[in-house]
Jmol script that loads the backbone (N, CA, C; Angstrom):
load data "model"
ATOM      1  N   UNK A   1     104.051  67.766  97.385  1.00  0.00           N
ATOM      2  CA  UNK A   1     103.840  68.543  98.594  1.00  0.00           C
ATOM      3  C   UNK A   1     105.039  69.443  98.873  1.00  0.00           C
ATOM      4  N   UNK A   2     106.131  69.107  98.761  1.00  0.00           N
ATOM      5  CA  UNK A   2     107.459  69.899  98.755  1.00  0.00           C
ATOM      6  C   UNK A   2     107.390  71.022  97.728  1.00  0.00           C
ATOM      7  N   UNK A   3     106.835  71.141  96.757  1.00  0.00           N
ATOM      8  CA  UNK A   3     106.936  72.198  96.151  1.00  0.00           C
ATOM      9  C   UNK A   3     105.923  72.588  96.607  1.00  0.00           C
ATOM     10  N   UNK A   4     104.849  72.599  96.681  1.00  0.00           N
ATOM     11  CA  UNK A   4     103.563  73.147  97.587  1.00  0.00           C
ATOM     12  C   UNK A   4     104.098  74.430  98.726  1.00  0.00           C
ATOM     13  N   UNK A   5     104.569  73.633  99.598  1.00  0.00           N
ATOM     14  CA  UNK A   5     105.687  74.009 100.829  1.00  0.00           C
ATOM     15  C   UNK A   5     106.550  75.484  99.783  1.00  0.00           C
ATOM     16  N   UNK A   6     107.302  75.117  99.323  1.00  0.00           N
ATOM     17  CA  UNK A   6     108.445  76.026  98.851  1.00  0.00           C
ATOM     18  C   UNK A   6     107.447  77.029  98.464  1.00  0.00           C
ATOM     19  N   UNK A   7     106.823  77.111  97.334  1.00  0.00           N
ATOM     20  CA  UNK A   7     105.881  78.077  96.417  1.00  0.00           C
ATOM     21  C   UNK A   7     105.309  78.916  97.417  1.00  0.00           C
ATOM     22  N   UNK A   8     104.736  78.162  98.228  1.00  0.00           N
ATOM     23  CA  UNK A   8     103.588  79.035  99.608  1.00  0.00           C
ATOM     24  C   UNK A   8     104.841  79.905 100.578  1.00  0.00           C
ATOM     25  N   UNK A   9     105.842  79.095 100.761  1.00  0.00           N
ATOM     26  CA  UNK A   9     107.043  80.023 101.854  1.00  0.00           C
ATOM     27  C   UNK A   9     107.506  81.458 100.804  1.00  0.00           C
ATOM     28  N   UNK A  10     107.221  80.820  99.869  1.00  0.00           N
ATOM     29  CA  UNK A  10     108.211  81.877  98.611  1.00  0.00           C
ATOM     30  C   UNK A  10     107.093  83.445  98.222  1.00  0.00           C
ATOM     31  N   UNK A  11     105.673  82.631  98.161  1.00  0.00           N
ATOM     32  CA  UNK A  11     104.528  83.533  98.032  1.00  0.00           C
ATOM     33  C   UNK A  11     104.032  84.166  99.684  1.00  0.00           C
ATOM     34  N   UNK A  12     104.501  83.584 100.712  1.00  0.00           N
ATOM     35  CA  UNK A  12     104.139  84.344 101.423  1.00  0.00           C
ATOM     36  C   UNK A  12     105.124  85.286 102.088  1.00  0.00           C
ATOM     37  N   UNK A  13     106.712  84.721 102.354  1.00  0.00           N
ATOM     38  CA  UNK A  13     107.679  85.746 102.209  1.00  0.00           C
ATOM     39  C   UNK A  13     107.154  87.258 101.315  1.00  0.00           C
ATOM     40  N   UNK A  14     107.332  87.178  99.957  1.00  0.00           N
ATOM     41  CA  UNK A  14     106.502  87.873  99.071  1.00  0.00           C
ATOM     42  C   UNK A  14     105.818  88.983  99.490  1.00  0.00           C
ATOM     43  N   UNK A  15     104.668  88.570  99.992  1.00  0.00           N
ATOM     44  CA  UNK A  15     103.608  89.278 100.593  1.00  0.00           C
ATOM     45  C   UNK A  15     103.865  89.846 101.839  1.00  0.00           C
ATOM     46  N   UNK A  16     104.727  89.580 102.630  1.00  0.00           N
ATOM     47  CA  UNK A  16     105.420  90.192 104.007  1.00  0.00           C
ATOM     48  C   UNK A  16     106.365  91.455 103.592  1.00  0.00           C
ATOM     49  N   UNK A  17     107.310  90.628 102.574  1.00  0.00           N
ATOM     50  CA  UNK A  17     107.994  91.907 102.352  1.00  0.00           C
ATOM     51  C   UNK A  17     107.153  92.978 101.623  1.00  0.00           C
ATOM     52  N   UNK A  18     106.386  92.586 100.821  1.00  0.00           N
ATOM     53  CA  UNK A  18     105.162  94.289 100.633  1.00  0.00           C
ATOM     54  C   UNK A  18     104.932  94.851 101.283  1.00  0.00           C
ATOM     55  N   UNK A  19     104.454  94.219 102.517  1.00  0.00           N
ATOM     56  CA  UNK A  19     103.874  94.517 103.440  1.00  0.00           C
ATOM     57  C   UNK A  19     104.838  95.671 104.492  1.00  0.00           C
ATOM     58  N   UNK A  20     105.761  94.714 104.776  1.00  0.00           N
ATOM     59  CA  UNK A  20     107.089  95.774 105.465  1.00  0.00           C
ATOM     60  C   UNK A  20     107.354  97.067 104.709  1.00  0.00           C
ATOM     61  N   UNK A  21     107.417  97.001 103.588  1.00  0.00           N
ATOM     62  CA  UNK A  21     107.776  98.306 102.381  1.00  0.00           C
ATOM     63  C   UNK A  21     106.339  99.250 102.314  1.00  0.00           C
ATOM     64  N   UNK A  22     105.417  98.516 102.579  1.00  0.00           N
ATOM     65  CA  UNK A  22     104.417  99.416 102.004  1.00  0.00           C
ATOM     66  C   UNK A  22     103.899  99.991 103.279  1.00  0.00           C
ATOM     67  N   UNK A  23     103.862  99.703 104.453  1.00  0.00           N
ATOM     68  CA  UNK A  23     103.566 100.230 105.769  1.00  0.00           C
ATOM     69  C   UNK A  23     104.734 100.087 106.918  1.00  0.00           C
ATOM     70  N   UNK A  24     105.303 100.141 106.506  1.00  0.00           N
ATOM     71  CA  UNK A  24     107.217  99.915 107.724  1.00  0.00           C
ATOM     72  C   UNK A  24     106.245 101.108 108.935  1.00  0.00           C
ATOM     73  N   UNK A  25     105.458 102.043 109.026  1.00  0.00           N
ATOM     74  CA  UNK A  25     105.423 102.445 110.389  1.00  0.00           C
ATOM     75  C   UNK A  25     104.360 101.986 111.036  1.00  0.00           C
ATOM     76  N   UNK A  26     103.484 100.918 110.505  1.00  0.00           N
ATOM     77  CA  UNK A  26     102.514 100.362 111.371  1.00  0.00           C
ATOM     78  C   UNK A  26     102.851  98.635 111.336  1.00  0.00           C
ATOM     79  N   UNK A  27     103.792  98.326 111.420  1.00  0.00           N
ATOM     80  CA  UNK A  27     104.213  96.895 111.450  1.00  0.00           C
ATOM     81  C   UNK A  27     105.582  97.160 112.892  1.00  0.00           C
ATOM     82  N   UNK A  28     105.429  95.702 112.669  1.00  0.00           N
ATOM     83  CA  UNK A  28     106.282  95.273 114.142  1.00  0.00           C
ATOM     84  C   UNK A  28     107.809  95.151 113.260  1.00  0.00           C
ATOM     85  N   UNK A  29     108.559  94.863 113.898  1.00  0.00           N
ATOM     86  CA  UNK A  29     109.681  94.488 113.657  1.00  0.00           C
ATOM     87  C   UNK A  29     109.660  93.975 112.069  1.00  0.00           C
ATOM     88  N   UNK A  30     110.692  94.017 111.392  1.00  0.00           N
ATOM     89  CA  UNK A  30     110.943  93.530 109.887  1.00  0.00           C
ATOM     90  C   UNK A  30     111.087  91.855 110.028  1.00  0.00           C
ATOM     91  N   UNK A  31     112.199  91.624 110.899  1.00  0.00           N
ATOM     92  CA  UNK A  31     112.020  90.005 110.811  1.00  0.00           C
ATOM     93  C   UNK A  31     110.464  89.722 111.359  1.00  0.00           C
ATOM     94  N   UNK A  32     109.849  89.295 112.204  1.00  0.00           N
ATOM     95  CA  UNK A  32     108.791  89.265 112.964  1.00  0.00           C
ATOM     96  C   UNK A  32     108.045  89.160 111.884  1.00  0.00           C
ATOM     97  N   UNK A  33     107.505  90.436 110.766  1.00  0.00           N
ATOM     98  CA  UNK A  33     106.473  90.078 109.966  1.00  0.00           C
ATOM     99  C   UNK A  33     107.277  89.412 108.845  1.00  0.00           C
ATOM    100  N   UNK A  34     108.685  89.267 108.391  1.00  0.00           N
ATOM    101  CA  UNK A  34     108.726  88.218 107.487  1.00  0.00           C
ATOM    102  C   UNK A  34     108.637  86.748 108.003  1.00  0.00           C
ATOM    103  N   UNK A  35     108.715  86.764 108.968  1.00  0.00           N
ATOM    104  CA  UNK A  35     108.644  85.104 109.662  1.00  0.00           C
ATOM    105  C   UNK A  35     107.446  84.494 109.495  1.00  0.00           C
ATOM    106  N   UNK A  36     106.321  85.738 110.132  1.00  0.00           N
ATOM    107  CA  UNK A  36     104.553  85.472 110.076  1.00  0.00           C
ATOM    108  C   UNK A  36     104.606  85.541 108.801  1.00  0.00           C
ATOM    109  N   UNK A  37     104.255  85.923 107.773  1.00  0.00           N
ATOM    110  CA  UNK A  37     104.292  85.976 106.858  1.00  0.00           C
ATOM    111  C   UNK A  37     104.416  84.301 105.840  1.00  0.00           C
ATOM    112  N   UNK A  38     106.008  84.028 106.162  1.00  0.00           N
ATOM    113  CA  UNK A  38     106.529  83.017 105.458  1.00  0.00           C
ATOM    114  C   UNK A  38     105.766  81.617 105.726  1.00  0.00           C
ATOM    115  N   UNK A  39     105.900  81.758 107.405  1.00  0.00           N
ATOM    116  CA  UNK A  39     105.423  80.473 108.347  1.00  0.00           C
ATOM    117  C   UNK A  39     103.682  80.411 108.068  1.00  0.00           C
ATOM    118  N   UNK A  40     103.580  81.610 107.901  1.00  0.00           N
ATOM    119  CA  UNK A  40     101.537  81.221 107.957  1.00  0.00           C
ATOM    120  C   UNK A  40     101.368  81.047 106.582  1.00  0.00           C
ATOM    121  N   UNK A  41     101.943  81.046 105.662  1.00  0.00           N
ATOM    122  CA  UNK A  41     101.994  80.754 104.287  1.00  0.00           C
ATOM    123  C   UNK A  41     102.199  79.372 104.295  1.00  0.00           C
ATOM    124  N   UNK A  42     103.087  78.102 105.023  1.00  0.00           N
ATOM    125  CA  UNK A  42     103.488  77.492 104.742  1.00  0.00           C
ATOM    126  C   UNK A  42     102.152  76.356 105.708  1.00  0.00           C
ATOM    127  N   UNK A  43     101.758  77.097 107.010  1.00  0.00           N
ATOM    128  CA  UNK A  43     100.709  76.385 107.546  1.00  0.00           C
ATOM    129  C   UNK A  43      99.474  76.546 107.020  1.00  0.00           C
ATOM    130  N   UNK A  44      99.484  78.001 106.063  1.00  0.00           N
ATOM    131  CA  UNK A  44      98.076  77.603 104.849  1.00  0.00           C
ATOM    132  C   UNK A  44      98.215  77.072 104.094  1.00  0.00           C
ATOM    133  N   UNK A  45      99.674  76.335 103.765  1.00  0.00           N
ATOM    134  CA  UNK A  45      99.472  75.690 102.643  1.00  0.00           C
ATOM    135  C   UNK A  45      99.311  73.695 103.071  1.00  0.00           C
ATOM    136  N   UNK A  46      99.751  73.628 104.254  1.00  0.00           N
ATOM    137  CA  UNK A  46      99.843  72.752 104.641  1.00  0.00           C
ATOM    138  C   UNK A  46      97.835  72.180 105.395  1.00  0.00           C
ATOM    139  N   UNK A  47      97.261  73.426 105.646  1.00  0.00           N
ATOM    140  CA  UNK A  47      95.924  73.104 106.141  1.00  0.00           C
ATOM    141  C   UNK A  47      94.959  73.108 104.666  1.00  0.00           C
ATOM    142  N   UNK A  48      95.398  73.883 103.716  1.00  0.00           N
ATOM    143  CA  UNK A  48      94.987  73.844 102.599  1.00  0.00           C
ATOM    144  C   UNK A  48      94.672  72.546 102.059  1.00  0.00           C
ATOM    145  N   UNK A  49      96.153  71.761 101.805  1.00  0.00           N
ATOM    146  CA  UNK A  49      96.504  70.155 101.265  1.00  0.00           C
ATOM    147  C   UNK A  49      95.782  69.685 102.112  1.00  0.00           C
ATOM    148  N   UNK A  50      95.528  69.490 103.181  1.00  0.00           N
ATOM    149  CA  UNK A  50      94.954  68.223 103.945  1.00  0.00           C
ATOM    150  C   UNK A  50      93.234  68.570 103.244  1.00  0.00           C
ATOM    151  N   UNK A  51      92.912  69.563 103.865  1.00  0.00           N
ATOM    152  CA  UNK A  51      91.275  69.474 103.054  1.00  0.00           C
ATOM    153  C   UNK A  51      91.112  69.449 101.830  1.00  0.00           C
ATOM    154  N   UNK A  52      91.691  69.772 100.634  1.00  0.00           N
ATOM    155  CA  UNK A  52      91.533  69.522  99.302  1.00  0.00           C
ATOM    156  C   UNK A  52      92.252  68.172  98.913  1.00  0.00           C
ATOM    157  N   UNK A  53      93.614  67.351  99.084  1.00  0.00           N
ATOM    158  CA  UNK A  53      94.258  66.926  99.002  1.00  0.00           C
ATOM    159  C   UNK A  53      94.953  67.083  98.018  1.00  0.00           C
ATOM    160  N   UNK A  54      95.268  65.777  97.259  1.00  0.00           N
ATOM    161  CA  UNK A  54      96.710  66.130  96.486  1.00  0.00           C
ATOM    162  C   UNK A  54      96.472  66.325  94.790  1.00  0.00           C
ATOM    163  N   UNK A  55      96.820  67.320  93.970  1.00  0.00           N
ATOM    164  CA  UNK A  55      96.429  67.325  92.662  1.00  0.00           C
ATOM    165  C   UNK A  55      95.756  68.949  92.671  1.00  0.00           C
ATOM    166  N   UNK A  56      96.111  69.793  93.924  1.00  0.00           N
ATOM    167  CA  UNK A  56      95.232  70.893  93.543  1.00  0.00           C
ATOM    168  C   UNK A  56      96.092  72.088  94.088  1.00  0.00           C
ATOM    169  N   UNK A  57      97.191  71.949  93.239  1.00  0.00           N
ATOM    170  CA  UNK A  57      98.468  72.916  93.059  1.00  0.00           C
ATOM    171  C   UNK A  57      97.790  74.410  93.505  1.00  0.00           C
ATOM    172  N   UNK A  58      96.884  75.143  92.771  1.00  0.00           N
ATOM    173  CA  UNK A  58      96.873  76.556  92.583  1.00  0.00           C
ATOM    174  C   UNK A  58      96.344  77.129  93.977  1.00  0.00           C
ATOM    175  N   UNK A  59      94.716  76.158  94.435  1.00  0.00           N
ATOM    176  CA  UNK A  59      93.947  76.188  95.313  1.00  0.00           C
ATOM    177  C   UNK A  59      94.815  75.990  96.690  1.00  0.00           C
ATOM    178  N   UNK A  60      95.944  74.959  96.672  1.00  0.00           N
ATOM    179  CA  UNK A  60      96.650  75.166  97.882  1.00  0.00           C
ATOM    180  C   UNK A  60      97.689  76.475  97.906  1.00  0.00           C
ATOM    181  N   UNK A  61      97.893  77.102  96.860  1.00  0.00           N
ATOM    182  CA  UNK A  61      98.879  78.213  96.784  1.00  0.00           C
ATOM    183  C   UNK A  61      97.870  79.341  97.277  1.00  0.00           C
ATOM    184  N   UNK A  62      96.455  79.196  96.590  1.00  0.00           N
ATOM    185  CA  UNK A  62      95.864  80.173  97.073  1.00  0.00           C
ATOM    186  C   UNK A  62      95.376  80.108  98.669  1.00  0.00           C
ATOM    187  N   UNK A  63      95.522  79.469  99.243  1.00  0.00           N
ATOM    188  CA  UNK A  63      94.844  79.028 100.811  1.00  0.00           C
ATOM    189  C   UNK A  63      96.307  79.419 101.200  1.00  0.00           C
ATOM    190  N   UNK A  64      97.246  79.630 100.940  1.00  0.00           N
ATOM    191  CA  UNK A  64      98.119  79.860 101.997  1.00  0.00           C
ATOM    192  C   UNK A  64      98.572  81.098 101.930  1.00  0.00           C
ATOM    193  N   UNK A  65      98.450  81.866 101.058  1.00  0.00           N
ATOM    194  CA  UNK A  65      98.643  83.272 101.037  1.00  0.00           C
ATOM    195  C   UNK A  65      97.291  83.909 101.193  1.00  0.00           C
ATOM    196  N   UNK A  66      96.356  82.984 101.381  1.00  0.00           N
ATOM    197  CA  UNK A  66      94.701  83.715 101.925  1.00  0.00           C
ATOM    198  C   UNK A  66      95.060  83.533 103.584  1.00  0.00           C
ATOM    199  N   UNK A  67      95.619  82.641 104.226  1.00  0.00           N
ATOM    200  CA  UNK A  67      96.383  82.406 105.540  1.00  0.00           C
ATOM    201  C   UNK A  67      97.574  83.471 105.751  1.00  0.00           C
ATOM    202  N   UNK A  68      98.118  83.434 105.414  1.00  0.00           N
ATOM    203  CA  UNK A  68      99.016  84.560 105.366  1.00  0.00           C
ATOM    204  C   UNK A  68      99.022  85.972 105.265  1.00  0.00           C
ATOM    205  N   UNK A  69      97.770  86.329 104.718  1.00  0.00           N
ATOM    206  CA  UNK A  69      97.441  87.563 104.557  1.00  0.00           C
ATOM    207  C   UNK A  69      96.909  87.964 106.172  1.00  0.00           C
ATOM    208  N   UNK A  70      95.877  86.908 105.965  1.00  0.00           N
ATOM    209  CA  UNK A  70      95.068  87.013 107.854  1.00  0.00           C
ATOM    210  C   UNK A  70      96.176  87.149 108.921  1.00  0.00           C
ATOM    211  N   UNK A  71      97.008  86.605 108.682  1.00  0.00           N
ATOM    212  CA  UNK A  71      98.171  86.601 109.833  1.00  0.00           C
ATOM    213  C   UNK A  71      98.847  88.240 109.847  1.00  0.00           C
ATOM    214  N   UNK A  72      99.272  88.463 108.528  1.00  0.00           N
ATOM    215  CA  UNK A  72      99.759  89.517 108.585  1.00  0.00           C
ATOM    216  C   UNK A  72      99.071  90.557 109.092  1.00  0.00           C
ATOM    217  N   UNK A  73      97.325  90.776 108.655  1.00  0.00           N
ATOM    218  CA  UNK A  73      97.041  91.632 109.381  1.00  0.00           C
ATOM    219  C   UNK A  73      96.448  92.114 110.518  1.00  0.00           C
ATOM    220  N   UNK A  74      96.509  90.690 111.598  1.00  0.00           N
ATOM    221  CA  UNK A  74      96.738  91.071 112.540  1.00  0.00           C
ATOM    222  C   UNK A  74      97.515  91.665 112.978  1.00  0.00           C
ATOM    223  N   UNK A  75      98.934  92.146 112.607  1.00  0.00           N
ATOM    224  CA  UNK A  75      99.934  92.700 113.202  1.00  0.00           C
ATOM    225  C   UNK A  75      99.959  94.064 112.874  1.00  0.00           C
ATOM    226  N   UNK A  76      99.656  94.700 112.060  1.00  0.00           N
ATOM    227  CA  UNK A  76      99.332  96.300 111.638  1.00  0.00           C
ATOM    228  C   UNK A  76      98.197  96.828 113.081  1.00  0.00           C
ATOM    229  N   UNK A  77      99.164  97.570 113.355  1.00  0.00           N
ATOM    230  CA  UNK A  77      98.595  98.573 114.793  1.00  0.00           C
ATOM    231  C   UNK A  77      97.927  99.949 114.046  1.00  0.00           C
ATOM    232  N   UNK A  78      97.312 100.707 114.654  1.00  0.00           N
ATOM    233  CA  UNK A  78      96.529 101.547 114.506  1.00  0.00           C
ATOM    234  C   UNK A  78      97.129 102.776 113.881  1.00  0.00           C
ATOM    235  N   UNK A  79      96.675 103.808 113.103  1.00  0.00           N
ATOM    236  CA  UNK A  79      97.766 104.673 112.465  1.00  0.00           C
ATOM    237  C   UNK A  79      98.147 105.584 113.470  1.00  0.00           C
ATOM    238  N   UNK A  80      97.379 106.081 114.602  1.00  0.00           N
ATOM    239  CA  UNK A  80      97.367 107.037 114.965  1.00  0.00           C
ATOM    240  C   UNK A  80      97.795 106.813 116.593  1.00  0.00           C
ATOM    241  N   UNK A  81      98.565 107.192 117.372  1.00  0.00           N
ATOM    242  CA  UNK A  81      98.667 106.619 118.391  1.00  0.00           C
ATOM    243  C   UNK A  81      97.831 107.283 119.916  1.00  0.00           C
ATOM    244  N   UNK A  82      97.308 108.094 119.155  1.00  0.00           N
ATOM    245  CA  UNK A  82      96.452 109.365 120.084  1.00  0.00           C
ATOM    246  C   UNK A  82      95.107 108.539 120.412  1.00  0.00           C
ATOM    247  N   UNK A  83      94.829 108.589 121.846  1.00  0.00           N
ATOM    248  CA  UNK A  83      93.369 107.659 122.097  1.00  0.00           C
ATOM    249  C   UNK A  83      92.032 109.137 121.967  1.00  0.00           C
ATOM    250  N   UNK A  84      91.078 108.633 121.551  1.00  0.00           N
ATOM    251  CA  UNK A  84      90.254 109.400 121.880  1.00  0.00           C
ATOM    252  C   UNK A  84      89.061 108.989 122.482  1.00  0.00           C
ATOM    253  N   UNK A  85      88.611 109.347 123.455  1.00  0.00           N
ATOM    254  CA  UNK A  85      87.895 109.615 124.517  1.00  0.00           C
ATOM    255  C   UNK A  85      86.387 110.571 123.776  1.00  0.00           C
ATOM    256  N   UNK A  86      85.715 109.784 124.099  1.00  0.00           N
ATOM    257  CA  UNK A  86      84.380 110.031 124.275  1.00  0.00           C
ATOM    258  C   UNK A  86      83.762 111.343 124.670  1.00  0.00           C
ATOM    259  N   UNK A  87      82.660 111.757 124.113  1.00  0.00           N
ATOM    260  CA  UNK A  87      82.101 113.261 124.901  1.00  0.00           C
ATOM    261  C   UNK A  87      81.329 112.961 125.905  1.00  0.00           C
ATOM    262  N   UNK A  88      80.735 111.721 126.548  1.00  0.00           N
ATOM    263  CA  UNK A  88      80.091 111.147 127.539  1.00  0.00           C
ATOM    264  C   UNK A  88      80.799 110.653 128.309  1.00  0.00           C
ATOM    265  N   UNK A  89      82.141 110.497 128.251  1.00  0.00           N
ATOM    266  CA  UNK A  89      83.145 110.334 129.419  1.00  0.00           C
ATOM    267  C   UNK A  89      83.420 111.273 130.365  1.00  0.00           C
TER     268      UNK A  89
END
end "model"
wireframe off; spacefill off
backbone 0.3
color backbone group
């Protein structure tokens, strides 16, 4: 389970920092999405293990960067910051 833990913090760090590099103007703060990132990696990997249990290395790596991804993109705001308004308004 400890390496479980490490691999998923390490793979979802990973995926945050892409994330920061590949869209830095629609993300929040740099720490902020490496934290979400790391931490929802480590609670998908941890909700992963409990429903599959123990012996299923890849499937919990993959559940926590499938968790981690979801987390992250909640935090990507809209590209455009201009509202637009309706022609029936």
């Amino acid at each position: 389970m400890l390496l479980e833990a490490l691999g998923s913090a390490l793979l979802g760090f990973a995926l945050a920092w892409a994330a920061v590099h590949r869209l830095p103007d629609r993300l929040p703060v740099r720490a902020r999405v490496l934290a979400t990132g790391t931490l929802g990696a480590v609670f998908g990997a941890l909700v992963t293990h409990g429903a599959l249990g123990p012996g299923h290395f890849l499937a919990t790596l993959i559940g926590a960067v499938a968790v981690a991804a979801v987390l992250l993109s909640l935090l990507i705001r809209p590209a455009s910051r201009r509202l637009r308004r309706s022609a029936a308004a």
